[in-house]
N, C-alpha and C positions, 0 to 999 in steps of 0.2 A: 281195333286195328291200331296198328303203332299211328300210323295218322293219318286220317280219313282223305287230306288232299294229294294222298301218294298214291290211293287205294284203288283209283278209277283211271291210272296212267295206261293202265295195257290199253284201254280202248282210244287213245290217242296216238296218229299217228308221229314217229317219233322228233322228227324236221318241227311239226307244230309246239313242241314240249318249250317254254321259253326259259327255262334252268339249264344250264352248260353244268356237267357234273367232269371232273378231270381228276384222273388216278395218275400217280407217277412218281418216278422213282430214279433215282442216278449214286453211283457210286464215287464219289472224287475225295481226295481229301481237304477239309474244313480244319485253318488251323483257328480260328476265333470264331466256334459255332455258339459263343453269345452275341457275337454281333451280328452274326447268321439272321439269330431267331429273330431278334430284337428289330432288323430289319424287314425279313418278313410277316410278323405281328403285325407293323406298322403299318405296311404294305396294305396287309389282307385289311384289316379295319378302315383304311381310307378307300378300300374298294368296296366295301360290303360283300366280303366273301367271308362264307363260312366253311368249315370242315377242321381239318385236323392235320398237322403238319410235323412229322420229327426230324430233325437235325441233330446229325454225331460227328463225330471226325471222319467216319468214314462216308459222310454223304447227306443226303435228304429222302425222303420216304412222306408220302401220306396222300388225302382226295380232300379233294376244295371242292364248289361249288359257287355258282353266280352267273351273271349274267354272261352274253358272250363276250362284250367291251370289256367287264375287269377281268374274265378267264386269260382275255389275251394282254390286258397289260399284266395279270400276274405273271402268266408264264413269261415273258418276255423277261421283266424282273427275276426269277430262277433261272434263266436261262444267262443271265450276265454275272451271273457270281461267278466265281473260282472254276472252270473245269465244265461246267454245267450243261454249255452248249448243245452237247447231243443229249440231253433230257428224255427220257423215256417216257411218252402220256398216252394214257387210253380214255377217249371221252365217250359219253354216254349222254344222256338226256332225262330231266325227269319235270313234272308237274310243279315241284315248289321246292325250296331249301329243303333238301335232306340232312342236313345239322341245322342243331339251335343255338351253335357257335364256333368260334374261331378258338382252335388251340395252337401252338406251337410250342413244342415240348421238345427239353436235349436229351438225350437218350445215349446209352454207349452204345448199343446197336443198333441200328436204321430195322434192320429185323433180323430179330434175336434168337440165335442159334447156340452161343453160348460155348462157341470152338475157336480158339484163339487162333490168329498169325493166319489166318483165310485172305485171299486178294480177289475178289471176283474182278475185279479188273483184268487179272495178269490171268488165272486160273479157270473161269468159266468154261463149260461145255461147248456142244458147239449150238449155234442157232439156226430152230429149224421155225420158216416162217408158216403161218397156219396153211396154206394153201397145198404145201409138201405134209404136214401133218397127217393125214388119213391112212398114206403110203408106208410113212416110217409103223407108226403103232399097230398096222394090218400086218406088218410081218411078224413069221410066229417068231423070228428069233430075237425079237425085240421083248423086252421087258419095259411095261409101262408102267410108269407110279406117280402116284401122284401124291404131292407135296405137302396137301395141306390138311386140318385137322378133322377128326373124327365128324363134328355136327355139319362140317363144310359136304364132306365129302358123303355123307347122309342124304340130301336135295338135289346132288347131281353129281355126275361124274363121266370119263371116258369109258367107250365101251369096253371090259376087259381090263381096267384098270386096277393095278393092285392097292389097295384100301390098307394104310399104316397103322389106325387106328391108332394116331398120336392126339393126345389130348392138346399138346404144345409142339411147337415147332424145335424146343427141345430136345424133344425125345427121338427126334431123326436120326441123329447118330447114331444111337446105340442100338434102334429098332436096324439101321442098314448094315450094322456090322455083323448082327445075329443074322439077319438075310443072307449077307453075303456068303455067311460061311456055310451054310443051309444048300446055298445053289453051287457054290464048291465040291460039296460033299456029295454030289450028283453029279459033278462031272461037266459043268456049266461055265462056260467063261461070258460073264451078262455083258449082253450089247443095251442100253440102259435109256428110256427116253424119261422123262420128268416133266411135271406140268405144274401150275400153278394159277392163281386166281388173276395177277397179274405179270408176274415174270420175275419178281422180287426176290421171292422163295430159291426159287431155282436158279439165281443166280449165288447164292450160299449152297445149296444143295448141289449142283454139279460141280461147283471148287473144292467142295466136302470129301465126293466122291472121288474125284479126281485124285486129290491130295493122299486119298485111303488103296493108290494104285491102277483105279480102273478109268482104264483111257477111251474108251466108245461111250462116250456122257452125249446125249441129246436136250436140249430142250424148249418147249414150244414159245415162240419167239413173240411176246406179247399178252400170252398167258389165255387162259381160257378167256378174258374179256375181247380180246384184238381176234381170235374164232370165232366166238360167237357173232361178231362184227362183222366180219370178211366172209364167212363160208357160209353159204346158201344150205336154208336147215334139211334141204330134200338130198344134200349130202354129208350134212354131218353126222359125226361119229360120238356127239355129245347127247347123253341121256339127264334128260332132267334140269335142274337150274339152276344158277351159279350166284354162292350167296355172297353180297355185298355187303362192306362193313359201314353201311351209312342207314337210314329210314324207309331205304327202299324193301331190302332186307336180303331181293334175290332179284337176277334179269335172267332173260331166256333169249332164243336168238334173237338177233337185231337188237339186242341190248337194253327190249324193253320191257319195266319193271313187272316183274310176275306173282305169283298168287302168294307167297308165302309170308306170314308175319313172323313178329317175333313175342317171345315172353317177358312180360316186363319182371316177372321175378327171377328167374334164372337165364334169360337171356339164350335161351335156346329157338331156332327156327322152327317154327309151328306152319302144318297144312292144313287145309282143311278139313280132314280127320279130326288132326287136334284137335279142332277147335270146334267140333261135334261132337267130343268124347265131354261124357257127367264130367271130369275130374278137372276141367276146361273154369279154370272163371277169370273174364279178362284183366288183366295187373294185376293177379294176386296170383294166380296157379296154371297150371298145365299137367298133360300127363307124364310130363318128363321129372317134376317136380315135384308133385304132389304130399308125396313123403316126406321132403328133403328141408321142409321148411319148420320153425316153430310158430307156436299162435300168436306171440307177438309180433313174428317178421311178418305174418299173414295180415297182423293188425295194420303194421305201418305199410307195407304194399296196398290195403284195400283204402286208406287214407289218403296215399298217393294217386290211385287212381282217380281219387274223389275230385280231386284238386285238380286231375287231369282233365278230367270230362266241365269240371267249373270253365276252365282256362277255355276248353272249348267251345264252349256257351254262350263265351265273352269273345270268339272268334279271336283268341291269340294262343299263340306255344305258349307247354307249362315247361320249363327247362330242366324239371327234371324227368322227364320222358326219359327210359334209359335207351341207350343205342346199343345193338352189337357192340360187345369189346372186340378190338382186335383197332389194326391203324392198318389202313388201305390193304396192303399186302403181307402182314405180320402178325397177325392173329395169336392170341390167345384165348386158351378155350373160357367159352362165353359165361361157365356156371359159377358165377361170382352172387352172395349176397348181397344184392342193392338196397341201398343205406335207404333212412325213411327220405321221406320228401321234402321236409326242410333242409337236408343233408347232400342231398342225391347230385353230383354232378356227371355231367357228362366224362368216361374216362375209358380210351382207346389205349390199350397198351400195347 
């Protein structure tokens, strides 16, 4: 298991969980995002929060984690920089630190789509909050899609939703421009809803779209986290489980942490199927991977594990446990070769 004190949270009810986990995201412009960072480095370290935090000119992006006292003096801190005030956060709850540290990274995009002269501030769709959500994507003349990438959208999804099969959040553009012309060519003018894991995505993705012409952009106002939160699961319209980019790995409704691990060699979400299939060996392989590795990368993953299950034994984190790559809401796809273990850092891109 990525880590055994994450692995028995579903049986907890979530109020009793004593970790505050907080996703979120805001668009402003940062003209000195090194003193940005440099102050919230400081920040998180004098509170003992961990997770992962990117600052660019155009904003802030990432998920912290810690108690509820320094959750609320952090945000409070984001919330007085520049512009910040209306801070967009989706909290959750989990068992223990789901990071083994504190990053804060500059980045040129908050999340990275890679289309110049975008303003989600000025350009975004429009917001639709979860509780209106079943209504918009239950009609047929809606088109739903969803934002995020291929292994994401594998463990769960809206019902009916159209699946991108983007490896990277890159590839949106040019997967929506071949779409678009596809449902032209049929005679279609798309009334267009959009979702995402926290609202991040889709707020580059309806200014995308917008920008490319089409003016009926929806999108769900908090993202599959603030749904899964708010809508009662005997009416939701979400299949499956929504994967997180922290130790948790995925939550299901009410937010709380669900069955799925992850592969420490290529970092793909594992069921338990998976992880009942021969080709299954934990921190070295899976069936997604099994092929895709050589004997030395197998040699220094099954080294790593070795150190891992040590560290465990000694009842502390081994730091280099890999995490999902991806940062809060900006994911990249996860099949990266993770370095040996004296090497191995935690890295959310």
């Amino acid at each position: 298991m990525t880590d055994p004190s994450l692995s028995s949270a579903s049986s907890a009810p979530q109020a009793d969980l004593p970790i505050r986990v907080a996703a979120l995201y805001h668009f402003t412009p940062f003209a000195d995002v090194a003193a940005v960072r440099e102050q919230l480095l400081a920040a998180c370290h004098e509170l003992g929060i961990r997770g992962i935090l990117l600052v660019a000119h155009e904003g802030i992006n990432g998920t912290i984690a810690g108690t509820d006292a320094a959750i609320d003096a952090m945000l409070a801190i984001i919330r007085a920089l520049p512009g910040c005030a209306g801070l967009e956060v989706k909290f959750s709850r989990a068992p223990a630190l789901p990071f083994h540290r504190m990053k804060v990274r500059i980045k040129r995009e908050i999340v990275t789509m890679g289309i110049d002269n975008l303003d989600p501030r000025r350009d975004v769709g429009h917001y639709v909050p979860p509780e209106d959500w079943n209504a918009l994507i239950a009609d047929p003349d809606t088109i739903v899609i969803d934002t995020r990438n291929d292994y994401e959208v594998a463990i769960g999804t809206f019902r009916g939703a159209i699946d991108p099969g983007t490896k990277t959040f890159r590839e949106f553009p040019q997967w929506f421009r071949e779409r678009r012309a596809a449902l032209e060519h049929e005679g279609r003018t798309p009334k267009i809803a959009m979702f995402c894991t926290g609202g991040i995505r889709c707020e580059k993705a309806t200014a995308f779209v917008r920008a490319e012409g089409v003016e009926d952009v929806f999108h769900l106002q908090g993202g599959i986290l603030k749904y899964l939160e708010t809508v009662p699961e005997a009416q939701s319209l979400w299949e499956g489980e929504c994967f997180v980019f922290d130790q948790r790995v995925s939550v299901g409704h009410g937010l709380a942490p669900s069955t799925f691990d992850i592969c420490h060699a290529c970092r793909t979400p594992l069921s338990a199927a998976d992880r009942q299939s021969p080709d299954y060996e934990e921190g070295v392989r899976c069936p997604h991977c099994t092929t895709e590795r050589t004997k030395a990368q197998r040699q220094r993953y099954a080294e790593r594990e070795r150190q891992i299950q040590l560290a465990r034994s000694r009842g502390a984190h081994h730091i280099g446990l890999p995490l999902p790559v991806g940062a809060a809401d900006g994911a990249e796809a996860p099949k990266e070769v993770a370095p040996p273990a004296r090497e191995q850092k935690v890295v959310l891109k």
